[in-house]
PQR file with spaces between the fields and no chain letter, atoms N, CA, C, O and H, PARSE charges and radii, in Angstrom:
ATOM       1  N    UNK     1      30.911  -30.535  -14.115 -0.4000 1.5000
ATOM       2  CA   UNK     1      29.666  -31.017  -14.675 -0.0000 2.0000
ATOM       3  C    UNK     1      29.997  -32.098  -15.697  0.5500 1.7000
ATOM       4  O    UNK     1      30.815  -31.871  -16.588 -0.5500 1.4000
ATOM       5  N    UNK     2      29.363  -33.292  -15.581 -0.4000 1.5000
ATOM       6  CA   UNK     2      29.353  -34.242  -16.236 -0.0000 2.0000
ATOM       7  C    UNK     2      28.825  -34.109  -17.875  0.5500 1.7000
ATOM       8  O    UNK     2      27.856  -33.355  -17.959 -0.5500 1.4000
ATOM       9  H    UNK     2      28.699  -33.477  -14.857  0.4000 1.0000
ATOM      10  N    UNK     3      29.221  -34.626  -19.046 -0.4000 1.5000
ATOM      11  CA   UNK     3      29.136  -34.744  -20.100 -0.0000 2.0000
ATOM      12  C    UNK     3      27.830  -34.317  -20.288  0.5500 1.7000
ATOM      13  O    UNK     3      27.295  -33.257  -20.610 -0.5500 1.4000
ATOM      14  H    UNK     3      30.009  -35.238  -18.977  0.4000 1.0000
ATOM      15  N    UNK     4      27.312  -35.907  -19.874 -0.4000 1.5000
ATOM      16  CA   UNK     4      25.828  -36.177  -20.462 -0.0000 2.0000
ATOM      17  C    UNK     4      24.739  -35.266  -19.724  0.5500 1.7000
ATOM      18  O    UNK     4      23.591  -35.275  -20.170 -0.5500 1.4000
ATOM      19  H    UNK     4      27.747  -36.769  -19.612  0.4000 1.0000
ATOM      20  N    UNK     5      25.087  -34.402  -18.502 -0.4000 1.5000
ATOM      21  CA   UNK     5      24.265  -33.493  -18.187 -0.0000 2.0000
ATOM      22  C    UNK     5      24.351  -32.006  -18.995  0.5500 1.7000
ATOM      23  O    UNK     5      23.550  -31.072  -19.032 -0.5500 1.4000
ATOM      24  H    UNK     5      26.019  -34.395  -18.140  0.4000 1.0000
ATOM      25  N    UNK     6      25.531  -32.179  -19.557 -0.4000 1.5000
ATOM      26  CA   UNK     6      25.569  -30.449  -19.757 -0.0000 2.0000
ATOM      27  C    UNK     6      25.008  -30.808  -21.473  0.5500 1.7000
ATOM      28  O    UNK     6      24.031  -30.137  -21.805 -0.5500 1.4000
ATOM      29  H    UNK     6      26.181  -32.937  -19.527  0.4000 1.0000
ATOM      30  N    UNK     7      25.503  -31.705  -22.448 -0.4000 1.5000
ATOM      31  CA   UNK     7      23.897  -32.366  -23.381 -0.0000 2.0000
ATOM      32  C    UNK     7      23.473  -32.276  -23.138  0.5500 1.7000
ATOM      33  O    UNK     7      23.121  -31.107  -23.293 -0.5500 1.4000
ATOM      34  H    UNK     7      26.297  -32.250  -22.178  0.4000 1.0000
ATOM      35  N    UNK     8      22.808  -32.861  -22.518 -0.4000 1.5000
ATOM      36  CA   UNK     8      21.140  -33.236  -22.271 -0.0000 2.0000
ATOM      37  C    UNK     8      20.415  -31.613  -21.819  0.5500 1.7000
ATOM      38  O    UNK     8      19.444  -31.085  -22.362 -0.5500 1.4000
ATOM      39  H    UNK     8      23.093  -33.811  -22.392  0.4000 1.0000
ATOM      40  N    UNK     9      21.433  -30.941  -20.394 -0.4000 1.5000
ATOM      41  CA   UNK     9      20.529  -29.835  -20.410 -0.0000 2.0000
ATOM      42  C    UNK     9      20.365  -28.778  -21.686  0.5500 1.7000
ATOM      43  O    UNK     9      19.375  -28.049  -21.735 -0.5500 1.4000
ATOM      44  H    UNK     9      22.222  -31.370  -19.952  0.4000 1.0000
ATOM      45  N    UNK    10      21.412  -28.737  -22.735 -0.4000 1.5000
ATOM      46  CA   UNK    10      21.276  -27.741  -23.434 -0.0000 2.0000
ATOM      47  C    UNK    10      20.418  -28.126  -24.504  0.5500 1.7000
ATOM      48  O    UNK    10      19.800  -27.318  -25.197 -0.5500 1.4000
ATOM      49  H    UNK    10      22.217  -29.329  -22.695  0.4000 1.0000
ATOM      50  N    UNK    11      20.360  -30.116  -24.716 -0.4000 1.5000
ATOM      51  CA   UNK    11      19.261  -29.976  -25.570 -0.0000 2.0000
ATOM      52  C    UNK    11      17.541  -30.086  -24.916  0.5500 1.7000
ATOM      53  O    UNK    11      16.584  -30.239  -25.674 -0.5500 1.4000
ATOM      54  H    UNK    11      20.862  -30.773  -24.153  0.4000 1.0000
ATOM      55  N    UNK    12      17.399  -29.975  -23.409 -0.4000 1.5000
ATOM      56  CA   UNK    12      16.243  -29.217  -23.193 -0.0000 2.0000
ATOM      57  C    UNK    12      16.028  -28.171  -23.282  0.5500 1.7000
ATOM      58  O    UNK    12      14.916  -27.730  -22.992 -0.5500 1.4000
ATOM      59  H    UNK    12      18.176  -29.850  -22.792  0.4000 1.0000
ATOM      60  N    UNK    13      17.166  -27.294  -23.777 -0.4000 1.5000
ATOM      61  CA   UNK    13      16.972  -25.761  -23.371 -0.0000 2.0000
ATOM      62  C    UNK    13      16.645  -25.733  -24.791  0.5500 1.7000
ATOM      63  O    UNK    13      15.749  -24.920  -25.017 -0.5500 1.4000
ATOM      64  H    UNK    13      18.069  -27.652  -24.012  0.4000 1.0000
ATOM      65  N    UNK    14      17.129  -26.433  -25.975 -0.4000 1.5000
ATOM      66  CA   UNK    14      16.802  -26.610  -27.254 -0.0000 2.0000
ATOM      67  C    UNK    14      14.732  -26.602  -27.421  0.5500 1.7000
ATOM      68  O    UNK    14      13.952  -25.800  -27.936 -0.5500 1.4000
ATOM      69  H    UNK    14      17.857  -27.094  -25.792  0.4000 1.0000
ATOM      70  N    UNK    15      14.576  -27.694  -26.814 -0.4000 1.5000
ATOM      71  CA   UNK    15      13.196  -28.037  -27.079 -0.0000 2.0000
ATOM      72  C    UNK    15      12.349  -27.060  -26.303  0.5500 1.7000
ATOM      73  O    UNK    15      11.187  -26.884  -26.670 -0.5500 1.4000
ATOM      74  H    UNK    15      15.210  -28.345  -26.396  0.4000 1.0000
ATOM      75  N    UNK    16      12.784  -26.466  -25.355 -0.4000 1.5000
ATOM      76  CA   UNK    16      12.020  -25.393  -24.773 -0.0000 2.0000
ATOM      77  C    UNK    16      12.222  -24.166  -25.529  0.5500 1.7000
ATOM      78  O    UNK    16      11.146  -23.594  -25.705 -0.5500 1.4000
ATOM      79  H    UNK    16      13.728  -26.609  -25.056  0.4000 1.0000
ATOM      80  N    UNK    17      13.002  -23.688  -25.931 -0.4000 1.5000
ATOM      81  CA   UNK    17      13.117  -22.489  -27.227 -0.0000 2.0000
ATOM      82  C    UNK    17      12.684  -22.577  -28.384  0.5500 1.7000
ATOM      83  O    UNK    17      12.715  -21.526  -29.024 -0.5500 1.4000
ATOM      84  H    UNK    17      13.876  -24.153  -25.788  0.4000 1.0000
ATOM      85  N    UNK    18      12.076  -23.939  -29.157 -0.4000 1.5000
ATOM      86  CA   UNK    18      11.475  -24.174  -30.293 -0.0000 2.0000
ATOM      87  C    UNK    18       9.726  -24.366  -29.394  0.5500 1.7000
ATOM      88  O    UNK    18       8.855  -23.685  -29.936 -0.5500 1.4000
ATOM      89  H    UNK    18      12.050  -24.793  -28.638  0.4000 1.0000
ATOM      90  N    UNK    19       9.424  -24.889  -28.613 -0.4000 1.5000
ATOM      91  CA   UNK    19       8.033  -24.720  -28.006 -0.0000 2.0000
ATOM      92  C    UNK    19       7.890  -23.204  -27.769  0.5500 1.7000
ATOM      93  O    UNK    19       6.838  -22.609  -28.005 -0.5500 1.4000
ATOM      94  H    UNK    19      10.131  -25.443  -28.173  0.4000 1.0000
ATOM      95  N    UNK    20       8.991  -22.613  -27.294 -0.4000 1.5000
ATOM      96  CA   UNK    20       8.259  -21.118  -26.862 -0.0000 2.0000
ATOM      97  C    UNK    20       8.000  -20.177  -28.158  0.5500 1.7000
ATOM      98  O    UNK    20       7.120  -19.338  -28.351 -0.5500 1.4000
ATOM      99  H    UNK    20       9.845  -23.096  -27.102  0.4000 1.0000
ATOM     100  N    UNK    21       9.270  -20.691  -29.130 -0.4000 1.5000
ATOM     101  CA   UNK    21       8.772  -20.134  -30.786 -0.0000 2.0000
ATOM     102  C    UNK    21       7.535  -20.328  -31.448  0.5500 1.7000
ATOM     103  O    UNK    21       6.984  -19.551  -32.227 -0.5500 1.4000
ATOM     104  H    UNK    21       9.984  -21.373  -28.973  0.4000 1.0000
ATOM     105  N    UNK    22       7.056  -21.719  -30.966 -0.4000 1.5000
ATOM     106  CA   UNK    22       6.060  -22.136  -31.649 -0.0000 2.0000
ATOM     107  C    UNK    22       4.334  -21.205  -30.352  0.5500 1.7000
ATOM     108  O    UNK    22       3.226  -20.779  -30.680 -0.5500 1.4000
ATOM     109  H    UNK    22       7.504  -22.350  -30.333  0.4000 1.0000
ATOM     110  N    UNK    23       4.728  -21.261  -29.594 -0.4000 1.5000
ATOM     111  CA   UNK    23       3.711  -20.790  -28.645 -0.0000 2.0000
ATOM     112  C    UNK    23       3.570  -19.347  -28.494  0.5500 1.7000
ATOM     113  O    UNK    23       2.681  -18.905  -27.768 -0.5500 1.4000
ATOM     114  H    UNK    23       5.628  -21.607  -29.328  0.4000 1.0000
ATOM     115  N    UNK    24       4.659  -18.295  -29.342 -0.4000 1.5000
ATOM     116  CA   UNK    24       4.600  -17.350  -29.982 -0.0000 2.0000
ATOM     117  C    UNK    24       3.793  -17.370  -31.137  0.5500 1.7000
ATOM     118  O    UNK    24       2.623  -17.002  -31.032 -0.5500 1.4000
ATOM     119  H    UNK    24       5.382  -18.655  -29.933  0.4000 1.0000
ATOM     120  N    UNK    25       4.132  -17.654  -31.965 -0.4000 1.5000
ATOM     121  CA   UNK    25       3.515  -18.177  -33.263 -0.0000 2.0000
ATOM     122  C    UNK    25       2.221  -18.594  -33.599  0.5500 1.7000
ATOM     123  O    UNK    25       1.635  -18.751  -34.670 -0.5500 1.4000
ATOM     124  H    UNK    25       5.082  -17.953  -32.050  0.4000 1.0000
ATOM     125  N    UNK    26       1.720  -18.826  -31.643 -0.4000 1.5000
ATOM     126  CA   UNK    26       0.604  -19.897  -31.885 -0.0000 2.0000
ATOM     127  C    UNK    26       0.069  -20.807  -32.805  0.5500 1.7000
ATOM     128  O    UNK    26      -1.112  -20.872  -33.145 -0.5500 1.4000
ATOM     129  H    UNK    26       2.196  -18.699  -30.773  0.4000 1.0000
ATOM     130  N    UNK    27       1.057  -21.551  -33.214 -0.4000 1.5000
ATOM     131  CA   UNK    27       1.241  -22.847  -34.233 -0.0000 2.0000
ATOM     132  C    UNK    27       0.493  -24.041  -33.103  0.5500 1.7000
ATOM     133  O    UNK    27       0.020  -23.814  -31.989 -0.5500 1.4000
ATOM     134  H    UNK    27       2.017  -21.497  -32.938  0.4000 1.0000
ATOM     135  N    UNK    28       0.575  -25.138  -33.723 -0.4000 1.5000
ATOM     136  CA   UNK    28       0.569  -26.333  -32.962 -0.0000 2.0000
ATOM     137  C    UNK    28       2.217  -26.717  -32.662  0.5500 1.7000
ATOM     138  O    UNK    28       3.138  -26.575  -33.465 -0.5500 1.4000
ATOM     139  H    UNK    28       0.960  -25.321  -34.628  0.4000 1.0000
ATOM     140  N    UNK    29       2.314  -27.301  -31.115 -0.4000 1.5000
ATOM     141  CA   UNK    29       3.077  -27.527  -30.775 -0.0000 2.0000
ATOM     142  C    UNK    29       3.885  -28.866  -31.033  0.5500 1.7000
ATOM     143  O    UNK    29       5.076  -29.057  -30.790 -0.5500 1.4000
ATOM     144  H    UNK    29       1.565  -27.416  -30.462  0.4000 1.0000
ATOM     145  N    UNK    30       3.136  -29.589  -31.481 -0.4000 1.5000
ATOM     146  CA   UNK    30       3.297  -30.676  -32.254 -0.0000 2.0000
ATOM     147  C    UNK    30       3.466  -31.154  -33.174  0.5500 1.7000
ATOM     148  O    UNK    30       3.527  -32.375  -33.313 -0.5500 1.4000
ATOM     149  H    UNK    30       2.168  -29.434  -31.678  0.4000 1.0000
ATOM     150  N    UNK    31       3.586  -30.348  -34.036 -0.4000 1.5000
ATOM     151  CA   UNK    31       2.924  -30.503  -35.471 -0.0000 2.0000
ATOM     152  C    UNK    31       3.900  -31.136  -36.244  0.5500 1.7000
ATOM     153  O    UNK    31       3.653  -32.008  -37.078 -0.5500 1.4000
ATOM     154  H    UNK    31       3.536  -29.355  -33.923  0.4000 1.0000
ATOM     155  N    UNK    32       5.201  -30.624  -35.924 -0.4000 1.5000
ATOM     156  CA   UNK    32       6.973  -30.820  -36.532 -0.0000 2.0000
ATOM     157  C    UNK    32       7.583  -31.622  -35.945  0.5500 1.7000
ATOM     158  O    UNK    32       8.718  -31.208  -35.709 -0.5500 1.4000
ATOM     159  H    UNK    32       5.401  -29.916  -35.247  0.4000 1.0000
ATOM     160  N    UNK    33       7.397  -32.598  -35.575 -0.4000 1.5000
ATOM     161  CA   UNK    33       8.490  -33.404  -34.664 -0.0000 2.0000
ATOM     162  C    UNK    33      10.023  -33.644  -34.927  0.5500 1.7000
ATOM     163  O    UNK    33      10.896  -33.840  -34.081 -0.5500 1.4000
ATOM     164  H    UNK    33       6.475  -32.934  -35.766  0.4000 1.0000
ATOM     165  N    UNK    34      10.143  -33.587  -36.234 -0.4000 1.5000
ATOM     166  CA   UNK    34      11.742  -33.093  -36.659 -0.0000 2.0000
ATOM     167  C    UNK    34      12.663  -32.120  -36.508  0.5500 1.7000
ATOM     168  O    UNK    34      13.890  -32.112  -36.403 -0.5500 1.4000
ATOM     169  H    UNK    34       9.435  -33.427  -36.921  0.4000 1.0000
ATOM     170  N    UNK    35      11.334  -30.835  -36.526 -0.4000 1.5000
ATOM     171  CA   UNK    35      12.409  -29.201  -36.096 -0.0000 2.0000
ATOM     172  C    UNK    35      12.752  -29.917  -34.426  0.5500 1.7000
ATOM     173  O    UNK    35      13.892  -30.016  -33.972 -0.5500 1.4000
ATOM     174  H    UNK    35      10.338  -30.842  -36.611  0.4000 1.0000
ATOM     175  N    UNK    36      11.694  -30.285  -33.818 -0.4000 1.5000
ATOM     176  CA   UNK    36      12.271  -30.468  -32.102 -0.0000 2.0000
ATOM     177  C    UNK    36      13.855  -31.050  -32.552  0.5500 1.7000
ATOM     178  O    UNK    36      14.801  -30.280  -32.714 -0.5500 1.4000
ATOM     179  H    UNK    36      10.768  -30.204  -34.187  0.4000 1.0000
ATOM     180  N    UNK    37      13.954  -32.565  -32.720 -0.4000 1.5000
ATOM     181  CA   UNK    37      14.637  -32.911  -32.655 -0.0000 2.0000
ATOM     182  C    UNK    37      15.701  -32.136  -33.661  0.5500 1.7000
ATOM     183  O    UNK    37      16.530  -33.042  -33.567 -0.5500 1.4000
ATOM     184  H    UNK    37      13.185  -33.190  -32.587  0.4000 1.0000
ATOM     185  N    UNK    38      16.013  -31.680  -34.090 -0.4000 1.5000
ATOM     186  CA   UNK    38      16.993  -31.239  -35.044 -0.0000 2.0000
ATOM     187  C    UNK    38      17.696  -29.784  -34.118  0.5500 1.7000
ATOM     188  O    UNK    38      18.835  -29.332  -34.006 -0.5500 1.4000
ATOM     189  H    UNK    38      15.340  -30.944  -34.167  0.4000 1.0000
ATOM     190  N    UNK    39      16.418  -29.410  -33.603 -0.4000 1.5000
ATOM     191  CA   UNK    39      16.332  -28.291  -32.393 -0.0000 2.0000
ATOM     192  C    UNK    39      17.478  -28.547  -31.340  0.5500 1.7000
ATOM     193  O    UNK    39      18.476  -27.850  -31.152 -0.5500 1.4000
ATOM     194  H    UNK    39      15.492  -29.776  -33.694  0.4000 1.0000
ATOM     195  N    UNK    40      17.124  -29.647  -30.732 -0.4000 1.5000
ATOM     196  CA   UNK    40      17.581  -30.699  -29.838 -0.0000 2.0000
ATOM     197  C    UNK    40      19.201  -30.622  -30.235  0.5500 1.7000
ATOM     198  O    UNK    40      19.931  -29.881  -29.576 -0.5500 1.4000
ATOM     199  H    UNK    40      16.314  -30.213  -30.884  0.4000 1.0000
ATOM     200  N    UNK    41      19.693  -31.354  -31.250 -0.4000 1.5000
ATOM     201  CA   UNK    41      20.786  -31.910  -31.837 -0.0000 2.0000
ATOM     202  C    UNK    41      21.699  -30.391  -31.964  0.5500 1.7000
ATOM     203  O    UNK    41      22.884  -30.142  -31.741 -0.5500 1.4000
ATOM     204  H    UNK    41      19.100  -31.956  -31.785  0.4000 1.0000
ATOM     205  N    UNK    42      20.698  -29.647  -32.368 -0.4000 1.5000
ATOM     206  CA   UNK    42      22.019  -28.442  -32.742 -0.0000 2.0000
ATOM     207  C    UNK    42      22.539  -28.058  -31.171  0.5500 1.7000
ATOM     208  O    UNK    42      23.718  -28.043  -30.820 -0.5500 1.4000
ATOM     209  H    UNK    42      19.735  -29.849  -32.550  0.4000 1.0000
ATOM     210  N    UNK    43      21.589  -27.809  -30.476 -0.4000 1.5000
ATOM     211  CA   UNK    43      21.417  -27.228  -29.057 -0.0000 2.0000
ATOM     212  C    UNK    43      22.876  -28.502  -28.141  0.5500 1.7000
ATOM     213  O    UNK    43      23.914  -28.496  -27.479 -0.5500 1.4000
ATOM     214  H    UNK    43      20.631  -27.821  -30.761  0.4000 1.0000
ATOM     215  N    UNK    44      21.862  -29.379  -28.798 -0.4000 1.5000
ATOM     216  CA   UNK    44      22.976  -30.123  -27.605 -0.0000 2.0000
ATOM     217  C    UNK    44      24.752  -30.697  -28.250  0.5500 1.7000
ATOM     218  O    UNK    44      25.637  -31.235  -27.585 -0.5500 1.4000
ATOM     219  H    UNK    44      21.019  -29.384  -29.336  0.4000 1.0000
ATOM     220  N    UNK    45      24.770  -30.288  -29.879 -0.4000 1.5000
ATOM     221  CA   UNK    45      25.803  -30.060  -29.887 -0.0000 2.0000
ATOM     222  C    UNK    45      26.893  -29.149  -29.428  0.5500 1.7000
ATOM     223  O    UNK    45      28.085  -29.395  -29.238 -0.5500 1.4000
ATOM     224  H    UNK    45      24.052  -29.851  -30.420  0.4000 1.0000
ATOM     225  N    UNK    46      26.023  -27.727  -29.254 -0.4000 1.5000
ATOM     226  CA   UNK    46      26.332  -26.913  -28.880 -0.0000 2.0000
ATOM     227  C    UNK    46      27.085  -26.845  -27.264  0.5500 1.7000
ATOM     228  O    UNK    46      28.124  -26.249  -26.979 -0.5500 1.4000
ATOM     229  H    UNK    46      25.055  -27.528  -29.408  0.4000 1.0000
ATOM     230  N    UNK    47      26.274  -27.586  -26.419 -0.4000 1.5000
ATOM     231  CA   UNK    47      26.357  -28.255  -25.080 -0.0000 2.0000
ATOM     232  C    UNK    47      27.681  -28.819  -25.015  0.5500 1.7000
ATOM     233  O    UNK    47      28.407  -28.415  -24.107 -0.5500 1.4000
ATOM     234  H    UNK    47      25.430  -28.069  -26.651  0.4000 1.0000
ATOM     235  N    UNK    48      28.254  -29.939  -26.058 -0.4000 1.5000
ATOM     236  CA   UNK    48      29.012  -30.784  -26.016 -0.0000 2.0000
ATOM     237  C    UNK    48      30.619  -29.724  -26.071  0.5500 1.7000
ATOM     238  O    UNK    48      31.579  -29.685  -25.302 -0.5500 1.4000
ATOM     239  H    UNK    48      27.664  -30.268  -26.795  0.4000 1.0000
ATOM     240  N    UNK    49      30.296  -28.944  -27.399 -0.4000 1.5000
ATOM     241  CA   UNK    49      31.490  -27.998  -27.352 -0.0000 2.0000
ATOM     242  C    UNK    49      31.457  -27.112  -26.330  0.5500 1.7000
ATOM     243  O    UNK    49      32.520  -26.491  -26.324 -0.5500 1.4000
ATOM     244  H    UNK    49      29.516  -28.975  -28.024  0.4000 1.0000
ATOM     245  N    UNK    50      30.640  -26.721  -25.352 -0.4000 1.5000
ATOM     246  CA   UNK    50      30.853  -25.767  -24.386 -0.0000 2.0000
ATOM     247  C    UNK    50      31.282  -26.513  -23.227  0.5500 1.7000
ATOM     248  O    UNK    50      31.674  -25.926  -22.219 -0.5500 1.4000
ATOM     249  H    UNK    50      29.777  -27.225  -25.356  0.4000 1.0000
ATOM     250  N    UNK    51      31.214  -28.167  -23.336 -0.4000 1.5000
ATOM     251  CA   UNK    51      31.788  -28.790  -22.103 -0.0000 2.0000
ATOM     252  C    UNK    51      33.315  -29.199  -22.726  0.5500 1.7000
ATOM     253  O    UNK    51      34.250  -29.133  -21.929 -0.5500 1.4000
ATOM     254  H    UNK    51      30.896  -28.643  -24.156  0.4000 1.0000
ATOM     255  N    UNK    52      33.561  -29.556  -23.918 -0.4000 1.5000
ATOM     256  CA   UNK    52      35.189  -29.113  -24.226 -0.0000 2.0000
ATOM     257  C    UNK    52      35.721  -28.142  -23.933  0.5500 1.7000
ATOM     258  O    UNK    52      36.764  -28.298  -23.299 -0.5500 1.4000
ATOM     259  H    UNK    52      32.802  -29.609  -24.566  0.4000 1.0000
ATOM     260  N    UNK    53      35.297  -26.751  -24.228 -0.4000 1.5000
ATOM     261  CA   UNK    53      35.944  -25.086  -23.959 -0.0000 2.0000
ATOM     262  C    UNK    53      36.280  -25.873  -22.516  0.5500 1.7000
ATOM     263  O    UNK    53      37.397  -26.305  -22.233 -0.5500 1.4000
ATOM     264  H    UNK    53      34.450  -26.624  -24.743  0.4000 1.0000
ATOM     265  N    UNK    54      34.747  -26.005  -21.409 -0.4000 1.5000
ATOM     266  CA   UNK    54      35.327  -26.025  -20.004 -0.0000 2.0000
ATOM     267  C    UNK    54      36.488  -27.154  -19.644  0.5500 1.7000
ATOM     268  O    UNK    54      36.999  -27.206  -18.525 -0.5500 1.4000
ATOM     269  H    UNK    54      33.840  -25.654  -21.639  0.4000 1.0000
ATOM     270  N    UNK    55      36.720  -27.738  -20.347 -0.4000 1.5000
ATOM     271  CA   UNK    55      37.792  -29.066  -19.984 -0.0000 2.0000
ATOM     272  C    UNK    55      39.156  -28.181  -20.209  0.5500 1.7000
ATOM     273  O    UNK    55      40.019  -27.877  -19.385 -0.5500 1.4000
ATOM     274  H    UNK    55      36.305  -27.696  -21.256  0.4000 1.0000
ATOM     275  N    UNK    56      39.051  -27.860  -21.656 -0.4000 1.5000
ATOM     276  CA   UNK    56      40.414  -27.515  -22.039 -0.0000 2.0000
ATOM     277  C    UNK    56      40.674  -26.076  -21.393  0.5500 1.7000
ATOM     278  O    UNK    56      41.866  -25.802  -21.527 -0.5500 1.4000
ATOM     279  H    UNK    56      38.350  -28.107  -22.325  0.4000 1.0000
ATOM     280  N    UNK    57      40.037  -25.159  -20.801 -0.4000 1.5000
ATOM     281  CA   UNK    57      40.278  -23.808  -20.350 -0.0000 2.0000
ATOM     282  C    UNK    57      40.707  -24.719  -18.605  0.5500 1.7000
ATOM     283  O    UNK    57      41.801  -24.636  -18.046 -0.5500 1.4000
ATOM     284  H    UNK    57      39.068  -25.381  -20.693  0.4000 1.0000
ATOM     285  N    UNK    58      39.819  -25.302  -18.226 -0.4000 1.5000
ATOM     286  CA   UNK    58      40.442  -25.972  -17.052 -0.0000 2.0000
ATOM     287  C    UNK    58      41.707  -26.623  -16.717  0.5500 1.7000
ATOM     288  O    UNK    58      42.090  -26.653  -15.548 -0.5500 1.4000
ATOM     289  H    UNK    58      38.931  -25.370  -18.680  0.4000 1.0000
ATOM     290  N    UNK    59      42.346  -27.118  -17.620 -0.4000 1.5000
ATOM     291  CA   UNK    59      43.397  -27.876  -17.841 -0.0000 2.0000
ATOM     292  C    UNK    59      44.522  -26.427  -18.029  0.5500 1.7000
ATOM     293  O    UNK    59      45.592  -26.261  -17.444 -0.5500 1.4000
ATOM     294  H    UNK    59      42.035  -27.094  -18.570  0.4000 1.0000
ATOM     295  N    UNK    60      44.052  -25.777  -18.742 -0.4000 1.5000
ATOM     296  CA   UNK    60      45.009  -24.492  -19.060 -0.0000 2.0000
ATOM     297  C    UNK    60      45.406  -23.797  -17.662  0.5500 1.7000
ATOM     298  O    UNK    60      46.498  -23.488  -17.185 -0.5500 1.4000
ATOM     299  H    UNK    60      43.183  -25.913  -19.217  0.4000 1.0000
ATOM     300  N    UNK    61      44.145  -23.681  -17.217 -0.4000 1.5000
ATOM     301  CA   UNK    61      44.328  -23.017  -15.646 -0.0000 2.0000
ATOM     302  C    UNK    61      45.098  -23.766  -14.778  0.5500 1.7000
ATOM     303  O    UNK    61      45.878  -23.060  -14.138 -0.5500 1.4000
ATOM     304  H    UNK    61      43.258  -23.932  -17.604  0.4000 1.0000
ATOM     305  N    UNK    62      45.148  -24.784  -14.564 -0.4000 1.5000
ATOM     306  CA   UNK    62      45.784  -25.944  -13.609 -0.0000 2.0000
ATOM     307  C    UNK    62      47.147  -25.822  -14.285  0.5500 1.7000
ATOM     308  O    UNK    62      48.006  -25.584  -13.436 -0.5500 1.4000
ATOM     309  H    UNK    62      44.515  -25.357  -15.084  0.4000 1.0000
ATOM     310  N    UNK    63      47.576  -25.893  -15.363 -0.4000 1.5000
ATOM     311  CA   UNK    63      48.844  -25.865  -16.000 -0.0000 2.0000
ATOM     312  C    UNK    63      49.267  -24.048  -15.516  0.5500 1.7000
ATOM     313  O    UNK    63      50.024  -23.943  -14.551 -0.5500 1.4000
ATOM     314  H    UNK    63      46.878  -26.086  -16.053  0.4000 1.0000
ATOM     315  N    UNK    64      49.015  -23.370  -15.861 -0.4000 1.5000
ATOM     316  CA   UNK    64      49.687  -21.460  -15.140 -0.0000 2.0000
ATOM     317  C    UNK    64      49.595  -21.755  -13.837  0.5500 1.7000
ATOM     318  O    UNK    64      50.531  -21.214  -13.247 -0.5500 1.4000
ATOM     319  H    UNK    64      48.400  -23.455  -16.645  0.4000 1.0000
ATOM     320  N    UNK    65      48.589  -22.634  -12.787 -0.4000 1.5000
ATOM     321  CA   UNK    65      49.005  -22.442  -11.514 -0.0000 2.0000
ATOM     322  C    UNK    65      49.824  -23.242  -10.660  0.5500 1.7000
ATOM     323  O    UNK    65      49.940  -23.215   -9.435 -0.5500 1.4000
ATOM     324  H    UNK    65      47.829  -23.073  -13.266  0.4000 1.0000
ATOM     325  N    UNK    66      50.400  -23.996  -11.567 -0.4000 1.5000
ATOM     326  CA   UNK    66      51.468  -24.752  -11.319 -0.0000 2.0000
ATOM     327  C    UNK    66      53.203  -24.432  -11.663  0.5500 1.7000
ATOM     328  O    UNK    66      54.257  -24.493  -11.031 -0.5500 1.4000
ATOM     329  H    UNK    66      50.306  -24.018  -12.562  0.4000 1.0000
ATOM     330  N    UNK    67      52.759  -24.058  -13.076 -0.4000 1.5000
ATOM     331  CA   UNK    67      53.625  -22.423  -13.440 -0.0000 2.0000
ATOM     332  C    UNK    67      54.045  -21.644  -12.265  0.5500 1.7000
ATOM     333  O    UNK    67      55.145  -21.671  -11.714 -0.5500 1.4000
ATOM     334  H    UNK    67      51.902  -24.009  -13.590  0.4000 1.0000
ATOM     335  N    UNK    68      53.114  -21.018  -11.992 -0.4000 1.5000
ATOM     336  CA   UNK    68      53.472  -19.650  -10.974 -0.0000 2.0000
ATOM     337  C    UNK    68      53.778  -20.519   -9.639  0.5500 1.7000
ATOM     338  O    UNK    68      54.572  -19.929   -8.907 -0.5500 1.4000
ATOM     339  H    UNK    68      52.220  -20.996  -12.440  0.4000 1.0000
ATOM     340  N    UNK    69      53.396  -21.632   -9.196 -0.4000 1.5000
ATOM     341  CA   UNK    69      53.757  -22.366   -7.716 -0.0000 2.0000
ATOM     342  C    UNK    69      55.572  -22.741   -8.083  0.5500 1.7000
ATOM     343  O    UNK    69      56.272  -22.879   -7.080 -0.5500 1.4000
ATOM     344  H    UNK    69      52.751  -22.112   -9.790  0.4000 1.0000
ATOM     345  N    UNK    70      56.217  -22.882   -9.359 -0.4000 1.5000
ATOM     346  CA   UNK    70      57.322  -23.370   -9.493 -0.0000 2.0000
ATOM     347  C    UNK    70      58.083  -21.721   -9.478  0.5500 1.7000
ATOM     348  O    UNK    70      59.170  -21.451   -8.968 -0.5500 1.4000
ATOM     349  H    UNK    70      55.648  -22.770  -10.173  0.4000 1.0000
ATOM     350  N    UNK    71      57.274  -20.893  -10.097 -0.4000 1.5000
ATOM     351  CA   UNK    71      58.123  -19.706   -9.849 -0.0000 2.0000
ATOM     352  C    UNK    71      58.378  -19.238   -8.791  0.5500 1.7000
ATOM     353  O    UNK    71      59.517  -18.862   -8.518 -0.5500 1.4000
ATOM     354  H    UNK    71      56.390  -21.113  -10.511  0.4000 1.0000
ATOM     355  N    UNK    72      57.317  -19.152   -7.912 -0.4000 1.5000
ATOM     356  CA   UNK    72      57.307  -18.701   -6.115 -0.0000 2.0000
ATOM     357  C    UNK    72      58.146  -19.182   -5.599  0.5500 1.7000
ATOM     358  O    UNK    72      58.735  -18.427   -4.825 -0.5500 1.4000
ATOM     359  H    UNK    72      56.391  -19.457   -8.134  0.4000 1.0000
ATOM     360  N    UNK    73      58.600  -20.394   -5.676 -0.4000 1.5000
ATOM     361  CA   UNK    73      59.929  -21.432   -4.550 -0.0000 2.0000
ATOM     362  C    UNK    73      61.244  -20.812   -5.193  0.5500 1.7000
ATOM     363  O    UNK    73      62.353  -21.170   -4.796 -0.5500 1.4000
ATOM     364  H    UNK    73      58.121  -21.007   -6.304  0.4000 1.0000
């Protein structure tokens, strides 16, 4: 999964968890346009470090199974 998708989806998943707070709440959904975005930013920072974990746990894996292919011969 590409960068800017796994952002982008987690900061929709951001703005959809502050609308469903607010639609709990029965607030106006509009009302804050800063919590969204700030919503957004944490969420999709969050996104960004969970697509590092997957890079660097990937790279780890490819490195042991290359490991164990040099041990087998």
């Amino acid at each position: 999964m590409s960068l800017f998708a796994n952002v982008l989806g987690f900061s929709l998943f951001g703005l959809a968890a502050r609308l469903g707070q607010l639609g709990i709440q029965k607030r106006n959904l509009f009302d804050n346009m800063t919590a969204h975005a700030v919503s957004m930013g944490a969420w999709g920072t969050f996104g960004y470090l969970a697509w590092q974990w997957d890079q660097k746990a990937g790279g780890i894996i490819a490195q042991k199974k290359l490991e164990l292919a040099e041990r087998r011969q």
